[in-house]
C-alpha positions in Angstrom: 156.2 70.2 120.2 153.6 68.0 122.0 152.0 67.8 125.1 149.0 66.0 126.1 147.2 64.7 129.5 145.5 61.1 129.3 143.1 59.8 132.1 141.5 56.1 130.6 138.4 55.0 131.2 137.4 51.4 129.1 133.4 50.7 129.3 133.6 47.0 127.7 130.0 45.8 126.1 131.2 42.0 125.7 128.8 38.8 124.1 130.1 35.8 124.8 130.1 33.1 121.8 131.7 30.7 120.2 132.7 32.3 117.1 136.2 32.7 116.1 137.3 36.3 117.0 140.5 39.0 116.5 142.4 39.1 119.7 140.4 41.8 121.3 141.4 44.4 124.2 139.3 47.4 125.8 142.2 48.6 126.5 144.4 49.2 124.1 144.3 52.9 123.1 146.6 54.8 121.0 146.9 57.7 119.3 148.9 60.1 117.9 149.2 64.1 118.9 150.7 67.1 117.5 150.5 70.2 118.5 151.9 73.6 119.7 150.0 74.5 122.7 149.0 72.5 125.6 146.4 69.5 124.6 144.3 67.3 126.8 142.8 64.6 126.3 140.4 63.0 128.9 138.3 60.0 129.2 135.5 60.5 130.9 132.5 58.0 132.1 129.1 58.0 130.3 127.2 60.3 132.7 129.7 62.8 132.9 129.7 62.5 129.0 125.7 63.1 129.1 126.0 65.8 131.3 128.2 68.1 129.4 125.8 67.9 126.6 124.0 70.9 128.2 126.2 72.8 127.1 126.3 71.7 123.5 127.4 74.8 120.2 124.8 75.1 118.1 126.2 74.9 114.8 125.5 76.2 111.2 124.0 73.8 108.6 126.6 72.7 106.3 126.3 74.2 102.9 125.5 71.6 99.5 128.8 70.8 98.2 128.6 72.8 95.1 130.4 75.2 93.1 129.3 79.3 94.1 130.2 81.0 90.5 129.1 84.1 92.1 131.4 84.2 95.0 134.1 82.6 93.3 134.0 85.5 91.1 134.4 88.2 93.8 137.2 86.1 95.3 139.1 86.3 91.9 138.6 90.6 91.6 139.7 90.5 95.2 142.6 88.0 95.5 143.6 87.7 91.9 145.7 84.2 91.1 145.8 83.0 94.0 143.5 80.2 94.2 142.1 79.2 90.6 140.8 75.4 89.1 143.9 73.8 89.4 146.5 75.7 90.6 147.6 77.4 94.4 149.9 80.6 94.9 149.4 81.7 98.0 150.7 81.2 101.5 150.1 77.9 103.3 149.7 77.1 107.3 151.2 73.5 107.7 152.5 72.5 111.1 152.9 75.6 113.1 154.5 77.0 109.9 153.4 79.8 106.9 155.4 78.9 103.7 154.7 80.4 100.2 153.7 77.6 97.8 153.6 77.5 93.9 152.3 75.5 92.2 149.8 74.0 89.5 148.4 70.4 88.5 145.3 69.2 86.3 144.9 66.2 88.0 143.6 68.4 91.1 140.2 70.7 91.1 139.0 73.4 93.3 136.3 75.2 93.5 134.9 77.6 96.0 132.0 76.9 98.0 130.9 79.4 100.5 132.9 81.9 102.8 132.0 81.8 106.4 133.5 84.6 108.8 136.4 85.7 107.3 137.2 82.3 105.3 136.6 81.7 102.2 135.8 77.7 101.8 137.4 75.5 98.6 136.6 71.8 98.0 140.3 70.3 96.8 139.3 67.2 94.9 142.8 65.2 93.5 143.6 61.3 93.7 143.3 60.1 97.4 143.3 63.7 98.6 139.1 65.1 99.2 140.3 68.0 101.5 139.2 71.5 102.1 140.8 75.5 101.6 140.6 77.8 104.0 141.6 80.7 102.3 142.2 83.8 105.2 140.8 87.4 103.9 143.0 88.9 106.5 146.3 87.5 106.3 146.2 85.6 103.2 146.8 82.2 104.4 145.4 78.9 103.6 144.2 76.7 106.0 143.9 72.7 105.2 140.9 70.5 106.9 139.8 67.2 105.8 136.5 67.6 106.7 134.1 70.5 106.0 135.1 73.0 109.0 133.5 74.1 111.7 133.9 77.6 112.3 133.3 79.0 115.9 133.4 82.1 117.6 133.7 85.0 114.5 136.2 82.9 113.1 139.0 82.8 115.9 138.2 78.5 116.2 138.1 76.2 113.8 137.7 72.6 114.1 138.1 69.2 111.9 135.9 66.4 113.2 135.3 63.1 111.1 137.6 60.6 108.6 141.0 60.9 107.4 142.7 59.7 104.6 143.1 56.1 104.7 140.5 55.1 107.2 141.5 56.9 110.5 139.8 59.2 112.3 140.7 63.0 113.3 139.7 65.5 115.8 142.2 68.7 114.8 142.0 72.3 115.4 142.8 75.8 114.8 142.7 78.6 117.6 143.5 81.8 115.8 144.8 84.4 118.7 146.2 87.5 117.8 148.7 86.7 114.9 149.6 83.5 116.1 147.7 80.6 115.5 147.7 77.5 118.0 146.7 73.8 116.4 146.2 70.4 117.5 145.9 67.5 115.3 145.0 64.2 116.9 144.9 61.0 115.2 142.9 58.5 116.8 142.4 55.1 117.0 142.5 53.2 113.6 140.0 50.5 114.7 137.7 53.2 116.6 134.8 55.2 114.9 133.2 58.8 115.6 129.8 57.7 116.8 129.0 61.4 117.8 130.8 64.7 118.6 129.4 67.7 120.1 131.0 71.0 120.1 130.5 72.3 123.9 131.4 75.7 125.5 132.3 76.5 129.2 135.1 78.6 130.0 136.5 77.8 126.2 135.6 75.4 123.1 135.8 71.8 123.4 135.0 68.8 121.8 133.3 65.6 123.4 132.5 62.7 121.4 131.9 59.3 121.9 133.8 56.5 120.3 133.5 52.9 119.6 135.4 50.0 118.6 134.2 46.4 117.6 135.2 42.8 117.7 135.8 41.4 114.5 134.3 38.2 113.9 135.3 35.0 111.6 132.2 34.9 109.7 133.5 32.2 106.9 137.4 31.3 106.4 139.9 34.0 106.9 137.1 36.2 106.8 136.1 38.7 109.7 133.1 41.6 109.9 132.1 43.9 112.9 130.1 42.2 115.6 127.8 44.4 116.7 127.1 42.8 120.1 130.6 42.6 121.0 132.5 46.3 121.3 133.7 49.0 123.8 132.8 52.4 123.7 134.7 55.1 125.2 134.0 58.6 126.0 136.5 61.5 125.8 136.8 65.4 126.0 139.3 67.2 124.1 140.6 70.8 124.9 
């Protein structure tokens, strides 16, 4: 089920020139939702943006991306099988769904990382898939992110901020409440970029983050590059 709110607010930066460009509109915004809780999304204007940094999450240093033999051997005494090298059997959270999954390939590797809160952290390396395994002490569950999560308040928030497998961009969540977990997974944009994100707090958890998308330029024949003088940028808060 989805359900979002959109207000729009374009802030154009335009160059004039001569060059040859890509038909280019400030406008033209679209994106994806799903979700199974109440969403918004809202564009708000550069000092409004710079305002809510006050109230800006500090957040934990993200770990080296390296094997822990240590921890992964603790895992294995307490969770036996269920996540090893190159094979899963355990349960899965996918869209608003837990499923039991099966399954083994040597064209994937995993390896544990680091546990933060009550998750255990796995790197999942396979072709075209660099995601990450959030493996639940409590329930048992898995939980997937494609960037390295950030885990918020003991555990009960997680969110995925950056890229996205081929190109896009993501801001998705988990909000872990009781024994049902809400998520939201918003796919932005494909010709706008993450310039920053902040994680900000009043009343709950939400993220702000400033976007920006670029004219492309002819810079030989049937050839185009970024221009960085000509490009909008557009600020938005996400609860």
């Amino acid at each position: 089920m989805k359900y979002f709110v959109l207000f729009l607010i374009a802030v154009p930066f335009i160059k004039l020139s001569a060059q040859k460009y890509i038909p280019f509109d400030c406008d033209d915004f679209n994106f994806n939702v799903e979700s199974n809780t109440n969403t918004s999304i809202r564009f708000i204007n550069q000092s409004d943006y710079l305002s809510s940094l006050k109230d800006t999450v500090v957040l934990s240093k993200k770990p080296l991306i390296k094997e822990n033999e240590k921890l992964y051997t603790e895992f294995q005494k307490k969770f036996p099988n269920k996540i090893s090298t190159h094979c899963i059997q355990a349960k899965t959270f996918s869209r608003g769904e837990i499923s039991e999954i099966s399954y083994c390939s040597q064209r994937q590797n995993i390896f544990l990382i680091t546990k933060e809160k009550k998750f255990y952290i796995f790197k999942l390396n396979a072709f075209e898939v660099d995601d990450f395994l959030l493996f639940n002490e409590d329930n048992e569950t898995i939980y997937f992110t494609e960037n390295y999560p950030l885990i918020l308040d003991e555990g009960k928030i997680i969110f995925d901020v950056g890229h996205s497998y081929p190109g896009k961009q993501i801001i998705n969540y988990y909000q872990f409440e009781d024994k049902k977990v809400k998520y939201a997974s918003i796919d932005l944009p494909f010709d706008y970029r993450i310039t920053k994100y902040n994680i900000v707090k009043y009343s709950n958890y939400k993220v702000i983050t400033e976007l920006t998308r670029h004219q492309l330029k002819e810079t030989s024949p049937n050839y185009f590059e970024k221009d960085k003088d000509v490009f909008c940028k557009k600020f938005v808060i996400i609860n």
